[in-house]
C-alpha positions as CSV (number, residue, x, y, z in Angstrom):
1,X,-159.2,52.8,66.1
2,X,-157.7,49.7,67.6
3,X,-159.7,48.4,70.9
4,X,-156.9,48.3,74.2
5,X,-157.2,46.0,77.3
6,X,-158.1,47.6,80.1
7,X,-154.7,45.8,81.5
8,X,-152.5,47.5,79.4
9,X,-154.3,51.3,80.7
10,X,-153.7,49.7,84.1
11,X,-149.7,48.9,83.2
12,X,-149.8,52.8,81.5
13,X,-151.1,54.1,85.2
14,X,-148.1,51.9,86.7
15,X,-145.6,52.8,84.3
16,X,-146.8,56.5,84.9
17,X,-146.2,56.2,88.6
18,X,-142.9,55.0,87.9
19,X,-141.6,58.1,86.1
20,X,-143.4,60.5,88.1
21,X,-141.2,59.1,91.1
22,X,-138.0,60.2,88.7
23,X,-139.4,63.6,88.2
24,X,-140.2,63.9,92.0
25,X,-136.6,63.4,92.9
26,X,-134.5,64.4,90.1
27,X,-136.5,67.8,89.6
28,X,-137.8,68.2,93.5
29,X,-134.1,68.4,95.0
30,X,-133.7,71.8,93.1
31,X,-136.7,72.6,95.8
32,X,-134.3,72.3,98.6
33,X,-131.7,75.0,98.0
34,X,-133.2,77.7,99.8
35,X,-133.0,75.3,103.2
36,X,-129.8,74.2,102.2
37,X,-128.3,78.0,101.7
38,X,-129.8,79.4,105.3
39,X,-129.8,76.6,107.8
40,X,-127.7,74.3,105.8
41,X,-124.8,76.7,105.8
42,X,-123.9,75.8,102.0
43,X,-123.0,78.2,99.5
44,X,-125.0,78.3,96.4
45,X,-122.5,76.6,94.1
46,X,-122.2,73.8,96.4
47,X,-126.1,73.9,97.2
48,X,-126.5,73.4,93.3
49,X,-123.8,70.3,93.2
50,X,-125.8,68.6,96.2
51,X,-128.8,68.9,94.0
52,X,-128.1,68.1,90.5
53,X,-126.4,64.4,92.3
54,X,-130.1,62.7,90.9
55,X,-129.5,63.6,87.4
56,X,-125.5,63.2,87.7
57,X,-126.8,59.3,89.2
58,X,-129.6,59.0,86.4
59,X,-127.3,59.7,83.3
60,X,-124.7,57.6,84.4
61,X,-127.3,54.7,84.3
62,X,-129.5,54.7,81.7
63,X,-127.8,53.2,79.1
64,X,-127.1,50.1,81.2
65,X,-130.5,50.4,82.7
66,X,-131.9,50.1,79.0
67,X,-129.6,47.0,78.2
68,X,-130.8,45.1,81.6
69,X,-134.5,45.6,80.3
70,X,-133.4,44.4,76.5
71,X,-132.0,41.6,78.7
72,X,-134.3,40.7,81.6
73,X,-137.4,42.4,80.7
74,X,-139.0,45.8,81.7
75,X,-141.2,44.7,84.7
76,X,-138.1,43.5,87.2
77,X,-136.2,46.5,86.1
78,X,-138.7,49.0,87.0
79,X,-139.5,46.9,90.1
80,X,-135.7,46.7,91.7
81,X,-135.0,50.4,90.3
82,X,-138.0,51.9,91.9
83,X,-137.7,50.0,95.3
84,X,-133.6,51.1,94.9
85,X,-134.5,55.2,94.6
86,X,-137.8,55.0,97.6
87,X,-134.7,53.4,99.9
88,X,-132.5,55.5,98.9
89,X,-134.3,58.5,99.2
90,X,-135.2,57.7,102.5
91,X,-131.3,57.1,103.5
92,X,-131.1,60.4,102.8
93,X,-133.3,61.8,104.7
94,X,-132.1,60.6,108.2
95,X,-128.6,62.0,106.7
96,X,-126.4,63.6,109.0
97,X,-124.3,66.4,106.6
98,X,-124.3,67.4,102.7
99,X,-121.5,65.3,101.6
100,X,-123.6,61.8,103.0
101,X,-127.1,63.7,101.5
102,X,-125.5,64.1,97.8
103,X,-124.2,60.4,98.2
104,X,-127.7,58.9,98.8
105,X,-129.7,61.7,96.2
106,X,-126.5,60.4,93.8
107,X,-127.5,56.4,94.1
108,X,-131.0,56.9,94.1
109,X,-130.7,58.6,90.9
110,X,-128.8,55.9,89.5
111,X,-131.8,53.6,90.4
112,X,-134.5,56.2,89.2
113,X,-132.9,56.1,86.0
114,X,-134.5,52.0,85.9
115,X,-138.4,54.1,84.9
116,X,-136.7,56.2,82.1
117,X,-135.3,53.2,80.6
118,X,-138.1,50.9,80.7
119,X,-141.1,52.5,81.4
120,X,-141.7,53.8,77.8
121,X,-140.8,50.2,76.8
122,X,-143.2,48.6,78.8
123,X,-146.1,51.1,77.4
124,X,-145.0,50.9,73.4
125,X,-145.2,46.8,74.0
126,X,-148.8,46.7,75.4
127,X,-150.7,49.3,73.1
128,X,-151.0,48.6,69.5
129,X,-149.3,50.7,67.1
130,X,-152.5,53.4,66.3
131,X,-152.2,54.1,69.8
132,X,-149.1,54.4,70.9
133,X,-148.6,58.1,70.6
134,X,-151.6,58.8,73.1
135,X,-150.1,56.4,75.6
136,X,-146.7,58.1,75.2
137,X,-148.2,61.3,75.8
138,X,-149.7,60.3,78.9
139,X,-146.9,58.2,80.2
140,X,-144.9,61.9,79.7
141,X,-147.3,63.6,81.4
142,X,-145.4,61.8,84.4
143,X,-142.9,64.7,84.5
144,X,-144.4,68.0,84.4
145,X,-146.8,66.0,87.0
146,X,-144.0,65.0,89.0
147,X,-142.4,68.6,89.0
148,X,-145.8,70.2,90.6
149,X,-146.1,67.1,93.1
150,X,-142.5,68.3,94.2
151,X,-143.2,71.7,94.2
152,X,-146.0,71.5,96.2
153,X,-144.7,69.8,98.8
154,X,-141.2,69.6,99.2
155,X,-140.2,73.3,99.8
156,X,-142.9,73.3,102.7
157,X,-141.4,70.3,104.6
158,X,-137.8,71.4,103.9
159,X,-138.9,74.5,105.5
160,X,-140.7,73.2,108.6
161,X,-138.6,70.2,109.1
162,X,-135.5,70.8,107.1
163,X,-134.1,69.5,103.8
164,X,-133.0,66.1,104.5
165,X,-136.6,65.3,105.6
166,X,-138.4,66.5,101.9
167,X,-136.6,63.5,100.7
168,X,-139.8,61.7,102.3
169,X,-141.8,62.8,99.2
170,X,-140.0,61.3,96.8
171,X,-139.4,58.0,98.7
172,X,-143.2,57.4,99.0
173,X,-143.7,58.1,95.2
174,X,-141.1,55.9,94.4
175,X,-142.2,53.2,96.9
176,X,-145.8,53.7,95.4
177,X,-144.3,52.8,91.4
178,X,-142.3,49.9,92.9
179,X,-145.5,48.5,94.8
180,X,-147.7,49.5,91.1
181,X,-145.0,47.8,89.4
182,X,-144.4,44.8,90.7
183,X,-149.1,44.4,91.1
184,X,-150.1,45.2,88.0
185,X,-146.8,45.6,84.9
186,X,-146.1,42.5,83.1
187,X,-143.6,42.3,80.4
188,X,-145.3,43.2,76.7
189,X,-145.5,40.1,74.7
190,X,-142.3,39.7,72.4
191,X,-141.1,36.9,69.8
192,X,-138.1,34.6,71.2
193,X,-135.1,36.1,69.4
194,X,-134.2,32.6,67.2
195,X,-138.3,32.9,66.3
196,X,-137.9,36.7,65.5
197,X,-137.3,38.5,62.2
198,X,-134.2,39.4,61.4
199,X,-135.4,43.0,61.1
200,X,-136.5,42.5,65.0
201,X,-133.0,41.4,66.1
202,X,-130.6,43.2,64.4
203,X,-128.4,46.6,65.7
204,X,-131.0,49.4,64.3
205,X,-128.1,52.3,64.4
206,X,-126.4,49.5,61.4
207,X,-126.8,51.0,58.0
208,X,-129.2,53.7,59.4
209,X,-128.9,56.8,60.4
210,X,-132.7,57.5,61.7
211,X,-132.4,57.0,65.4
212,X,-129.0,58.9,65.6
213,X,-131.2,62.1,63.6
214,X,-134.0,61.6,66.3
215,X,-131.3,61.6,69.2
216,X,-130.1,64.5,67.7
217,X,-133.1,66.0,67.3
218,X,-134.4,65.7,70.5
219,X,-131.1,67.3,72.4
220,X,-131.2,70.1,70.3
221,X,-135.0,71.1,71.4
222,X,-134.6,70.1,75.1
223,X,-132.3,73.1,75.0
224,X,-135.2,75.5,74.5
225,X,-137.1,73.7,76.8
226,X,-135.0,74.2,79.6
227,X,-133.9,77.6,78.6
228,X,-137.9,78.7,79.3
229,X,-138.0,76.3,82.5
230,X,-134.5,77.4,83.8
231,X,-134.8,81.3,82.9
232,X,-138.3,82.2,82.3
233,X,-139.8,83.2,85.6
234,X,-136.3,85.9,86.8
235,X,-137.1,86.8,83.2
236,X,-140.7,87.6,83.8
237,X,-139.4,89.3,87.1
238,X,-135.9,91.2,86.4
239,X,-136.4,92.1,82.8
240,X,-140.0,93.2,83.0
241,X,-141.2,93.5,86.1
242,X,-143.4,91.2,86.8
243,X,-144.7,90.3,90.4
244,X,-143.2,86.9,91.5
245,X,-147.0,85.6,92.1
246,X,-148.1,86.2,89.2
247,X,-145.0,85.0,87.5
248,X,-144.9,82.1,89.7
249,X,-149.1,81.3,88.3
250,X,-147.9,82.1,84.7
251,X,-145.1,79.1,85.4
252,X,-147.7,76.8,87.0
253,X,-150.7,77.3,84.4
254,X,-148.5,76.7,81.6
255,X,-146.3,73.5,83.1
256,X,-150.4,71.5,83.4
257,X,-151.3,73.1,79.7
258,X,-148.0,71.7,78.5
259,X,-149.0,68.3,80.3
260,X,-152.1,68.1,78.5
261,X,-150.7,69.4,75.7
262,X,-148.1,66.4,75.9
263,X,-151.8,64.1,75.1
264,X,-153.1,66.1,72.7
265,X,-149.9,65.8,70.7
266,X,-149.8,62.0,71.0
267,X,-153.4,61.9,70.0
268,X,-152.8,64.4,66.9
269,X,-149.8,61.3,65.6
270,X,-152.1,58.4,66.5
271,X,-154.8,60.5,64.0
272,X,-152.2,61.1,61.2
273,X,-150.5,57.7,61.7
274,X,-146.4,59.3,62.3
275,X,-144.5,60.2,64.7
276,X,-142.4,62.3,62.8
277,X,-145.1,64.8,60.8
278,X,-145.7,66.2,64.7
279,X,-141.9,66.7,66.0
280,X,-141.2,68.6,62.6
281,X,-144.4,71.0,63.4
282,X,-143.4,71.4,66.8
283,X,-139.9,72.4,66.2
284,X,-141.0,74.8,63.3
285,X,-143.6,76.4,66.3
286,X,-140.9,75.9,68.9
287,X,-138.5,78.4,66.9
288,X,-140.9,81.0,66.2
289,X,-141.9,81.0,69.7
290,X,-138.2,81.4,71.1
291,X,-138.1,84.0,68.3
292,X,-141.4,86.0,69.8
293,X,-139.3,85.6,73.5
294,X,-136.3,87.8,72.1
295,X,-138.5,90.7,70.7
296,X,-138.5,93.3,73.7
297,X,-142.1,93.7,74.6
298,X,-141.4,96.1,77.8
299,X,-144.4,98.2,77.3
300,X,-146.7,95.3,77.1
301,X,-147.1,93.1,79.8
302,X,-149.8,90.6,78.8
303,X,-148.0,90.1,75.4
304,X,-145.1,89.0,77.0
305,X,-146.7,86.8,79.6
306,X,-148.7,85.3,76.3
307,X,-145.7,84.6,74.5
308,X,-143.6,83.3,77.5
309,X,-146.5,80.9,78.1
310,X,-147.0,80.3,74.3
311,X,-143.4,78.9,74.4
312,X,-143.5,76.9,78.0
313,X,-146.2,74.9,76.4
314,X,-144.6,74.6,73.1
315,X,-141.4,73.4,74.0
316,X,-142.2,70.3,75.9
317,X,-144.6,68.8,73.4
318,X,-141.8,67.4,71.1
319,X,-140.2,64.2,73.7
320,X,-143.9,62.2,73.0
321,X,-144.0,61.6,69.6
322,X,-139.5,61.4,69.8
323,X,-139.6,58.4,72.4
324,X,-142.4,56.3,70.8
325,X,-140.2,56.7,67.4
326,X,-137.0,55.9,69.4
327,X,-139.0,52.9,70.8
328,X,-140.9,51.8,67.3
329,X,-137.6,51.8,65.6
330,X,-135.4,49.8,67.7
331,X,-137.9,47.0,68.0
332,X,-138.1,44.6,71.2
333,X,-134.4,43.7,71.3
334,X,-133.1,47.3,71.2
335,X,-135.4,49.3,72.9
336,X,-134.5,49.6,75.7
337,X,-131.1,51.2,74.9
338,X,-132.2,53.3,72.5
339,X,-134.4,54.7,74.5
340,X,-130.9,54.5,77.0
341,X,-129.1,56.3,74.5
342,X,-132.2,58.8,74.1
343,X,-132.6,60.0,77.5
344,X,-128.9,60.1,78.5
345,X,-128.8,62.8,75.5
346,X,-131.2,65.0,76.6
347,X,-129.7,64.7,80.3
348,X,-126.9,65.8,79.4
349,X,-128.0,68.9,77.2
350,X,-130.5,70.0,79.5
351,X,-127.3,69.8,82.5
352,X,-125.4,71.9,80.2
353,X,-128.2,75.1,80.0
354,X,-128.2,76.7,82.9
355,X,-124.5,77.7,83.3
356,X,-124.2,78.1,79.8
357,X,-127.1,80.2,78.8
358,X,-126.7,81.8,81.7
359,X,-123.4,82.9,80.7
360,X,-124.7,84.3,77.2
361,X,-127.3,86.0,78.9
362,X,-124.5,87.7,81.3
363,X,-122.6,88.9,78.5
364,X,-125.3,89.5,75.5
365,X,-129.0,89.5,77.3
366,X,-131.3,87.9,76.7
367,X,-132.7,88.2,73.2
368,X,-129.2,86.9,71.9
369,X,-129.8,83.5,74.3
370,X,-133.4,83.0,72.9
371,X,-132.6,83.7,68.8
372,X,-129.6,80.9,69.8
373,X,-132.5,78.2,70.9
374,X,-134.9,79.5,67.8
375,X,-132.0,78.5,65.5
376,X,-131.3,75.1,67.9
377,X,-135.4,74.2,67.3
378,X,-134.9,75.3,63.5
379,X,-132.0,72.8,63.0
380,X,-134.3,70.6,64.4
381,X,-136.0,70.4,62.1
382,X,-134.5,70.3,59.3
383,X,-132.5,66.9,60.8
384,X,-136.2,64.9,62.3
385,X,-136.2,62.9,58.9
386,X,-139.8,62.9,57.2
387,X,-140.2,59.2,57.4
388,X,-139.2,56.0,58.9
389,X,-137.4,54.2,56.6
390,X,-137.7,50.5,57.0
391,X,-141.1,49.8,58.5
392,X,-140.2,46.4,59.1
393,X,-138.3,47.6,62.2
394,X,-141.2,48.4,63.9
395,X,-141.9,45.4,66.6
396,X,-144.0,42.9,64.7
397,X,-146.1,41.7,67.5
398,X,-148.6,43.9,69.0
399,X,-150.5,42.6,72.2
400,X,-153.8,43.1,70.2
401,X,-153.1,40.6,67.9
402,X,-154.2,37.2,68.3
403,X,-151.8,35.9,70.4
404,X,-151.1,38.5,72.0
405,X,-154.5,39.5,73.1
406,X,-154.6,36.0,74.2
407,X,-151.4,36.2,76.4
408,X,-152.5,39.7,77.8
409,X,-155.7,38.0,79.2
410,X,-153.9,35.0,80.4
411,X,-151.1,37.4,82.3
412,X,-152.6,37.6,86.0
413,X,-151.8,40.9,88.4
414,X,-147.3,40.6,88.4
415,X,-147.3,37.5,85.6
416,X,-144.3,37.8,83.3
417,X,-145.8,37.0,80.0
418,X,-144.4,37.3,76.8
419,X,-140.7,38.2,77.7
420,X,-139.4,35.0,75.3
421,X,-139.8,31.2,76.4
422,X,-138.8,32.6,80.0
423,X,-140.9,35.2,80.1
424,X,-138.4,37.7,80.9
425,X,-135.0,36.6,78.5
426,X,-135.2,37.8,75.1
């Protein structure tokens, strides 16, 4: 197995930081509709549209968040994007109304979305290519992280100090993966684009249809995963009586199993050297898992807590392996979009679950709305393609190679090395 720099763990930590502040904010804010509801005065409906302003901000940026790192480099972007959302965020806690609080969540979103785009960049470019999947795992373990950060911290201060003053939590985790940024990331070492291969340079969605299959892919198993995030715990509890407790500790257990699980899985594609072998197996579990969910087990309590936990780990394990491949394929010139393209995707599937599965569970229960994700996680596989097919797209330079081992040692705590003749143009 390929030796790593103890820098590049240290830029994995920062990059980690980073997204956990995304996950904090975009996934906390749902933490504050019970303060906003009862002191707050709002309605649920416009509670929820308050709220979901972090992911409305993040998917109206990533794309262009991914082409300023193609452009500039990963290490400003997650610098100015980071110090954007912990300023933000604190706006909007010394906001005076809703409409004012949904502005600031909505901007600071926007600049969240910077750690999306270019923290996965940053982590493929300074960890060779046998270990790439662990890293990726760990860099996701960022969000199920974030989530229980949020959720243990944000509904208490919303409730003892009101809503507008949780927004404190996310602002300090942002401000910590700007500081963490801009100390310790350095852009990966990359060829000058005159230097690089043509395969390096060119548009990889030309004469290919790979990434569009792992886009697709992906948004058709983040509906599953946010069917069992959105809907399994009033599941547990309506349909078959569960306590709220012990449904609450079913939800928690299985969110840090599915974070570990998020290592193991990168791990398990560094040992069989693909990407893709993994996100096929997964989506093959995934939709026998959603299947086991839609088989009435009334009478049996601990079998349905089982499966509902079987398929809360399950269905987050695919987006490792899926954003390394994104990031692989579209080389150093590309990445960044790609993965732009990748996440705005998901965003927008996983926006689109709640009030529509909610509406099939309304009018058909829920069996029918878990059989529809098994046969959404069994398309899935059948479109993640079995190989990569041009190797060559795969970025040529890894930073344990000679030069660029040598550039990683010469790169000092903030140094932009590698990011072309600049350091950070391609």
């Amino acid at each position: 197995m390929d030796r790593v720099p103890v820098r590049s763990w240290l830029i994995l930590a920062a990059a980690t930081v980073a997204q956990a502040g995304v996950a904090v904010l975009s996934n906390g804010a749902a933490f504050l509709i019970p303060e906003l509801t009862g002191a707050g005065g709002l309605t649920l409906p416009q509670a929820g549209v308050v709220v979901a302003m972090p992911l409305v901000g993040i998917m109206l940026t990533l794309v262009a968040w991914g082409a300023a790192a193609d452009r500039f480099g990963e290490r400003w972007v997650l610098i100015i994007g980071a110090a954007i959302a912990a300023a933000c965020a604190w706006a909007g806690s010394r906001s005076s109304g809703s409409v004012e609080l949904g502005v600031w969540l909505l901007i600071a979103g926007a600049a969240a979305a910077s750690a999306n785009a270019a923290s996965g960049r940053a982590v493929v470019g300074w960890f060779p290519q046998r270990r790439r999947g662990l890293a990726m795992g760990i860099r996701q373990m960022a969000i199920p992280a974030g989530v229980a950060i949020a959720a243990a911290t944000m509904p208490g201060i919303a409730d003892a100090h009101g809503a507008n003053a949780a927004l404190l939590m996310p602002a300090a985790v942002s401000a910590v993966g700007a500081l963490a940024c801009l100390w310790i990331v350095a852009d990966p070492p990359r060829p000058q684009r005159d230097a690089a291969a043509p395969a390096q340079t060119r548009n990889p969605y030309r004469g290919s249809r790979h990434l569009v299959r792992i886009h697709a892919a992906s948004i058709l198993l983040v509906v599953p995963q946010y069917a069992v995030w959105t809907f399994s715990l009033v599941w547990l509890i309506d349909a078959h009586g569960v306590d709220p407790v012990t449904a609450g500790a079913v939800i928690t257990v299985t969110q840090i199993v599915g974070a570990l699980g998020r290592v193991a899985v990168g791990m398990w594609s560094d040992r069989v050297g693909s990407h893709l072998r993994p996100m096929r197996t997964i989506a093959a579990v995934i939709a026998v898992a959603m299947v086991l969910l839609s088989i009435p087990f009334i009478d049996a309590i601990g079998w349905t807590v089982l499966v509902v936990a079987l398929a809360g780990v399950v269905t987050v394990l695919p987006n490792g392996p899926a954003f390394a491949e994104v990031a692989e394929t579209a080389g150093p010139f590309w990445g960044g979009r790609a993965l732009g393209v990748q996440n705005t995707g998901q965003f927008v599937a996983a926006a689109a679950v709640p009030p529509v599965l909610g509406w099939v569970i309304t009018a058909a229960g829920y069996p029918i709305a878990f059989v529809g994700c098994a046969a959404l996680a069994a398309a899935a596989r059948t479109v993640i393609p079995a190989r990569r097919p041009d190797p060559a797209a795969a970025p040529a330079l890894d930073p344990t190679t000679a030069t660029g081992a040598a550039r990683a040692t010469e790169a000092g705590p903030g140094n932009d090395s590698g990011g072309g003749s600049t350091g950070t143009t391609p």
